[in-house]
C-alpha positions as CSV (number, residue, x, y, z in Angstrom):
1,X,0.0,0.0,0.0
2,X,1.4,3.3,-1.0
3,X,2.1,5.7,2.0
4,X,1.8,9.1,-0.6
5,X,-1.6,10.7,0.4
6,X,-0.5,14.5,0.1
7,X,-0.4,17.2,-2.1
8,X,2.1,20.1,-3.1
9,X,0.0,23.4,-3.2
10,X,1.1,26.5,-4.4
11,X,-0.9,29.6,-4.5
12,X,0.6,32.5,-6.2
13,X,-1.2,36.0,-5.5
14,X,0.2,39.6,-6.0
15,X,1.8,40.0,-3.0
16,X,3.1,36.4,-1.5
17,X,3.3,32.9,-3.0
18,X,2.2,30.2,-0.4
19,X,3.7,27.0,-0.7
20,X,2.6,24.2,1.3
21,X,1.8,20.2,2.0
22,X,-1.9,19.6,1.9
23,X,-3.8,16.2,3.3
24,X,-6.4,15.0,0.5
25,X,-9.5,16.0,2.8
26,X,-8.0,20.1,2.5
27,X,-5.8,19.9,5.6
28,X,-3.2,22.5,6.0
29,X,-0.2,19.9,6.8
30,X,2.9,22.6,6.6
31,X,3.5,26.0,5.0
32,X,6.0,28.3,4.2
33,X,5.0,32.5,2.7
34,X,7.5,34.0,0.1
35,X,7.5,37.6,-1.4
36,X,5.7,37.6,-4.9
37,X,7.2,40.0,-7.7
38,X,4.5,39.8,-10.1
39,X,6.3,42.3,-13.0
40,X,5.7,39.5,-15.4
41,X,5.0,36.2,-15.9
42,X,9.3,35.2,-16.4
43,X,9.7,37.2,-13.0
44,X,7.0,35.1,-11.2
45,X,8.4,31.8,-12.7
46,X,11.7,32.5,-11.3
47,X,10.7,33.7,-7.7
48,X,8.7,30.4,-7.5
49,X,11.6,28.0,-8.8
50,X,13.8,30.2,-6.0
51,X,10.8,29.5,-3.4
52,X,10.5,25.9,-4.1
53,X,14.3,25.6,-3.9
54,X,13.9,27.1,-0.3
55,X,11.3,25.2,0.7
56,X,12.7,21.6,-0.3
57,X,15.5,23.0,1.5
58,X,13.9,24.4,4.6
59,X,10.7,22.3,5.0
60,X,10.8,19.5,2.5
61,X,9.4,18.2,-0.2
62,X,9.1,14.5,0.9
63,X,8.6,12.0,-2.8
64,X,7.1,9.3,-0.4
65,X,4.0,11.3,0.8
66,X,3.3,13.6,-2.2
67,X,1.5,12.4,-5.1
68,X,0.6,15.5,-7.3
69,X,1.2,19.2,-7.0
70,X,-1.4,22.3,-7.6
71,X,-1.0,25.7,-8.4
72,X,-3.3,28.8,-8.3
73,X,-1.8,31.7,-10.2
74,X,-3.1,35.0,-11.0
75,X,-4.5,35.8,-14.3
76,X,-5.6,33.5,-17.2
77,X,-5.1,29.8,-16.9
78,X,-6.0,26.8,-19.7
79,X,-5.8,24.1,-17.0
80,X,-6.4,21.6,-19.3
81,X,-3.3,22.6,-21.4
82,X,-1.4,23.6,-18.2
83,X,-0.4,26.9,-19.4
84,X,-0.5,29.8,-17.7
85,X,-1.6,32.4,-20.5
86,X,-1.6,35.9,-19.2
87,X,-0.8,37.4,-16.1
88,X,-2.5,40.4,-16.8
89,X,-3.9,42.6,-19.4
90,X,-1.3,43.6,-21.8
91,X,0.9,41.1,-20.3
92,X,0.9,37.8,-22.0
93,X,3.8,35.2,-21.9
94,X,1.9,31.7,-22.7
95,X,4.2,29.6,-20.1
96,X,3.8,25.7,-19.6
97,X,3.5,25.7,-16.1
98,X,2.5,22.8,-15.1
99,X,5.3,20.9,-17.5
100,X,8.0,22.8,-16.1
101,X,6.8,22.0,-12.7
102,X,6.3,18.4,-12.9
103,X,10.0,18.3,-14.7
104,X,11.5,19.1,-11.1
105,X,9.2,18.1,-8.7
106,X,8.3,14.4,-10.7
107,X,4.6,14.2,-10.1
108,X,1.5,15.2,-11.8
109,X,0.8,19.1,-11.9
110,X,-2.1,20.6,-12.3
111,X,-2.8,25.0,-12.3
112,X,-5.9,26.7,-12.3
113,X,-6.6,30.6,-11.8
114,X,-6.0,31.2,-8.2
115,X,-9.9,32.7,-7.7
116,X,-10.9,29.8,-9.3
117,X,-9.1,27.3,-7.5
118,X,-10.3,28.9,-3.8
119,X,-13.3,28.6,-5.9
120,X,-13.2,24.8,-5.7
121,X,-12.2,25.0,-2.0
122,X,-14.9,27.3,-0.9
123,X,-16.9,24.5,-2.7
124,X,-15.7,21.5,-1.0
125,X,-15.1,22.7,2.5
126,X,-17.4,25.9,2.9
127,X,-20.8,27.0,1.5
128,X,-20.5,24.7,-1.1
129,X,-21.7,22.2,1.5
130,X,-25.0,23.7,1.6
131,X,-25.5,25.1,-2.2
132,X,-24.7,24.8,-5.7
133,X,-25.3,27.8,-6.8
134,X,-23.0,30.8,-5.4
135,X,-20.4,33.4,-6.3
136,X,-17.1,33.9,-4.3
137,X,-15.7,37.3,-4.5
138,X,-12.0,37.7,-3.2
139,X,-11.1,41.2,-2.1
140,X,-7.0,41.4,-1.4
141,X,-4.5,42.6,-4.2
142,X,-6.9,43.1,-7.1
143,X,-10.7,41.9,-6.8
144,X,-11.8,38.9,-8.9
145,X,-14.5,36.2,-8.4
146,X,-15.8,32.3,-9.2
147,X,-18.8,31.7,-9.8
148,X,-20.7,28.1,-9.0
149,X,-24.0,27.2,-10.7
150,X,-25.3,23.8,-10.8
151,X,-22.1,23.1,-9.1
152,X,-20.3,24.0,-11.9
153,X,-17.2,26.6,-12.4
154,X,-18.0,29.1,-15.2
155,X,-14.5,29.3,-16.8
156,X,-15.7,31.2,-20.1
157,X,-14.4,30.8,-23.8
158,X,-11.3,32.4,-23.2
159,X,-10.4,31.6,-19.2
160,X,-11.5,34.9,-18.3
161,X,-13.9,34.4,-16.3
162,X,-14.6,36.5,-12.9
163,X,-12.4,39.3,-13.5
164,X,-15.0,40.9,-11.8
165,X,-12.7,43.7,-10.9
166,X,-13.4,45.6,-13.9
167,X,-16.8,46.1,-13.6
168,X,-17.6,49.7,-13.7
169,X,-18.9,51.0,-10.7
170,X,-19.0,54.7,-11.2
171,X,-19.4,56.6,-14.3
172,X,-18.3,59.8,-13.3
173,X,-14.3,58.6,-12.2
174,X,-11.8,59.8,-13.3
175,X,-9.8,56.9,-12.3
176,X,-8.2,54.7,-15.1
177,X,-7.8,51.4,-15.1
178,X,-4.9,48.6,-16.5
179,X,-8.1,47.0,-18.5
180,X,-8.7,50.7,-20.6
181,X,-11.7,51.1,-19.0
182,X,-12.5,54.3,-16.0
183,X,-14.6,53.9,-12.5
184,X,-13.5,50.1,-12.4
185,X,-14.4,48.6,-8.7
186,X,-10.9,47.1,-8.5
187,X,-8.8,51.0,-8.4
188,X,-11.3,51.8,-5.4
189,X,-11.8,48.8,-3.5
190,X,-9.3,46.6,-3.1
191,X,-6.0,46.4,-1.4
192,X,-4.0,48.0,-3.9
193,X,-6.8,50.6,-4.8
194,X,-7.9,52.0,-1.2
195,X,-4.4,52.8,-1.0
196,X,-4.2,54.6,-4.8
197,X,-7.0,56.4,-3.1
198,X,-5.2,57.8,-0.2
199,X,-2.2,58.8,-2.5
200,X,-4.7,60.8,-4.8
201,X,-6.7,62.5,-2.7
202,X,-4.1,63.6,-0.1
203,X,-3.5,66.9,-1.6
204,X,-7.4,67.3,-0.6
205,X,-7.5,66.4,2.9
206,X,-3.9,67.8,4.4
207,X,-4.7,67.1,8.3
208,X,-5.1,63.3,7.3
209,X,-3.0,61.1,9.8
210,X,-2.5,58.5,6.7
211,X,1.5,57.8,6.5
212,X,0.7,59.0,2.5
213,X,4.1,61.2,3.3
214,X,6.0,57.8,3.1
215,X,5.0,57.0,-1.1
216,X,4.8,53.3,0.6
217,X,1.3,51.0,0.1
218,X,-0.7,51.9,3.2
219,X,-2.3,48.5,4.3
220,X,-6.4,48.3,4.1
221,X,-6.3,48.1,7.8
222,X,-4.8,51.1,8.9
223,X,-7.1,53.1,6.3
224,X,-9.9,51.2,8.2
225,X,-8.6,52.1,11.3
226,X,-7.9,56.0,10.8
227,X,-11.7,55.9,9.6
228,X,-12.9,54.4,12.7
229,X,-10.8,57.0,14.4
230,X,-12.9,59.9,12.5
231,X,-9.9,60.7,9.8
232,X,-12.0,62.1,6.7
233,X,-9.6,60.8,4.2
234,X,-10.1,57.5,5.7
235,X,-13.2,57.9,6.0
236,X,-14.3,59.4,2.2
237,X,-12.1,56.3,0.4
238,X,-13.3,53.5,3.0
239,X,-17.2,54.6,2.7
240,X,-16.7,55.1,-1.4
241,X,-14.5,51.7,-1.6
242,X,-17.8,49.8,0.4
243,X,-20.6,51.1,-1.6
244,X,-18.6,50.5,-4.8
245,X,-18.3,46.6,-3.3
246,X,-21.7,46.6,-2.7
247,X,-23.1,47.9,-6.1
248,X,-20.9,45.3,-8.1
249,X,-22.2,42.7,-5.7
250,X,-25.8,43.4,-6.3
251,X,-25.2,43.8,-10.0
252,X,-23.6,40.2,-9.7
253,X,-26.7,39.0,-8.1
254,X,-28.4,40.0,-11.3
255,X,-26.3,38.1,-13.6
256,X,-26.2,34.3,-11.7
257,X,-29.1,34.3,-9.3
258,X,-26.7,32.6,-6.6
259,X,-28.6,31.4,-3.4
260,X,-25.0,32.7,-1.5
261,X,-22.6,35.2,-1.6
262,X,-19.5,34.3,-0.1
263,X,-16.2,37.2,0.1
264,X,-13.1,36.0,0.9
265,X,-9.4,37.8,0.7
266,X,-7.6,40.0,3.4
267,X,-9.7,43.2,2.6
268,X,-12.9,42.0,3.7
269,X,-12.0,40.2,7.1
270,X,-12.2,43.7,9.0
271,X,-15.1,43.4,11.0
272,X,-16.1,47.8,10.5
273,X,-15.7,47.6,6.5
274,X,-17.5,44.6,6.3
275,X,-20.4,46.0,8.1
276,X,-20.0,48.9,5.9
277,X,-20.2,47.1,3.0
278,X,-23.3,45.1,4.4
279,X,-25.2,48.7,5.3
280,X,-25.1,49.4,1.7
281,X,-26.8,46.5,0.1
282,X,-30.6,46.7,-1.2
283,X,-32.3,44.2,0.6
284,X,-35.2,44.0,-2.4
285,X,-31.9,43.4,-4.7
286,X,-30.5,40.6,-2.5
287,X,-33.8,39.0,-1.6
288,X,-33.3,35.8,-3.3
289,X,-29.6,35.3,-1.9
290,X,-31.5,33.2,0.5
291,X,-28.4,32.0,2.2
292,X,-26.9,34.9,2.8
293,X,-24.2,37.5,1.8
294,X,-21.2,36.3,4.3
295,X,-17.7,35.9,4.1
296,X,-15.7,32.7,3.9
297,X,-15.8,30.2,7.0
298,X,-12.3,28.4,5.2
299,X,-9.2,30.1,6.3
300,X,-8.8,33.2,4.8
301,X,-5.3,33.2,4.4
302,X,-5.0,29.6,3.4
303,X,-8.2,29.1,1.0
304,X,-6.1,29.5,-2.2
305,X,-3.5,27.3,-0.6
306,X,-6.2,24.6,-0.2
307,X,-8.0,25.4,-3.3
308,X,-4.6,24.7,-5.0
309,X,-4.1,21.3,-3.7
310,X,-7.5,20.6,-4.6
311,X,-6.7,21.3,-8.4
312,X,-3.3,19.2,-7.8
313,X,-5.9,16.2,-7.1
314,X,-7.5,16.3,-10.6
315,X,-3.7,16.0,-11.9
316,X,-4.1,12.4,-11.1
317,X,-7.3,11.6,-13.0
318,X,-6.9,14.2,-15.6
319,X,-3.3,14.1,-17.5
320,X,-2.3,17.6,-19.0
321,X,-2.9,17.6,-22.8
């Protein structure tokens, strides 16, 4: 009887790559964070192969538990091909992944969009349990989204899918976004944006306590928390940045009909902009979202770890063509 009953997950996002051993039931065995540069795709690839060096080195990489390996990267994925297509809008660099992967670490790889693959983990081990049919919306970085009907992932004709982050939210911005488009949700309400935010409207609110003297990315928390504190800066961004979550969450509802609405990523787990973001939702919009808008119950910081070694499972059934 073979003793291998683990998977290799790696979940690359824009600010940290997770690397870690995962049980087959979604059990967090051992981890190890690393620094993402997410320039371009070449950069990525090498940061990872320096990572997974490290973590062989430093936690191990044992060939008689792990069977497959999974990746979640950011951007456009054919997971069936295993290549990793585009990182970005205006940055494409089709790269075999999953082939240069299983060259050095000698089992099965599999990659999937890393939404998409704490997609599948929010499936198996959160509200998945209870519905088919829901949309989960992660809020760190940049703001993207799976969505679940009939249990199904949409993946779309091209793998792009969920980049939910360039829905317009605001016609009268002035703020321009990476996709060509202006008012996109995703340069007002996510990590990188509510900081963008600060930075532009300094000059407009000079008594703000904000460290925007520092031209360093102020962390969503300590926007949340200057806000709490009364800051008006704070304040004007954080209360803009929840009702521009809101309205593309409603307008989502629209689209799917999802019987749950589940948030996940760092941005959302702080308890007063959640609450925020909750006091701006329509309840006749939402009134069918009949289990709830709530955020994930699977470990935040872990989910696209997880989700990762959940797509390293299908390595095993599903060969790479």
């Amino acid at each position: 009887m073979t003793t291998k009953t683990s998977i290799l997950g790696i979940d690359i996002g824009g600010t940290k790559i997770l690397i870690g051993e995962v049980d087959m039931t979604g059990q967090v065995l051992r981890a190890k964070s690393y620094a993402s540069h997410t320039a371009d795709q070449q950069t990525v690839v090498a940061t990872l192969l320096e990572a997974l060096s490290d973590y062989e080195k430093t936690v191990g990489i044992d060939p008689k538990t792990i069977i497959a390996a999974g990746v979640g990267v950011i951007g456009r994925v054919d997971a069936k091909k295993g290549i990793w297509l585009e990182i970005e809008p205006g940055k494409s660099s089709p790269t075999p992944l999953a082939t240069i992967l299983a060259a050095i670490l000698h089992v099965p790889v599999a990659i999937e969009n890393d939404v998409a693959a704490a997609t599948t983990a929010e499936a198996k081990l959160g509200v998945g349990k209870e519905t088919s049919d829901f949309i989960y919306i992660n809020v760190g970085t940049g703001i993207a989204a799976g969505t679940m009907t009939d249990g199904k992932l949409i993946a779309g004709g091209h793998f792009n899918a969920g980049e939910i982050g360039h829905m317009v939210v605001d016609f009268e911005s002035d703020v321009p976004c990476g996709c060509g488009r202006i008012g996109c949700v995703e340069r007002v309400a996510s990590g990188l944006g509510l900081s963008e935010q600060a930075y532009a409207k300094a000059l407009e609110y000079p008594e703000t306590t904000l460290p925007v003297q520092t031209g360093e990315r102020i962390p969503a928390d300590t926007i949340f928390e200057a806000a709490k504190q009364g800051d008006p800066l704070a304040e004007t961004i954080t209360h803009y940045a929840a009702k521009s979550l809101a309205t593309m969450t409603m307008n989502l509802v629209r689209t799917t009909d999802p019987e749950c609405v589940v948030f996940g990523g760092g941005v959302t787990q702080n308890n007063y902009f959640w609450k925020l973001i909750q006091s701006h939702m329509q309840p006749n919009t939402i009134r069918f979202v009949t289990k709830g808008i709530v955020r994930t119950n699977v470990s935040s910081k872990e989910i696209g770890l997880i989700g990762a070694s959940f797509i390293g499972q299908t390595a095993l059934a599903t060969p790479i063509t």
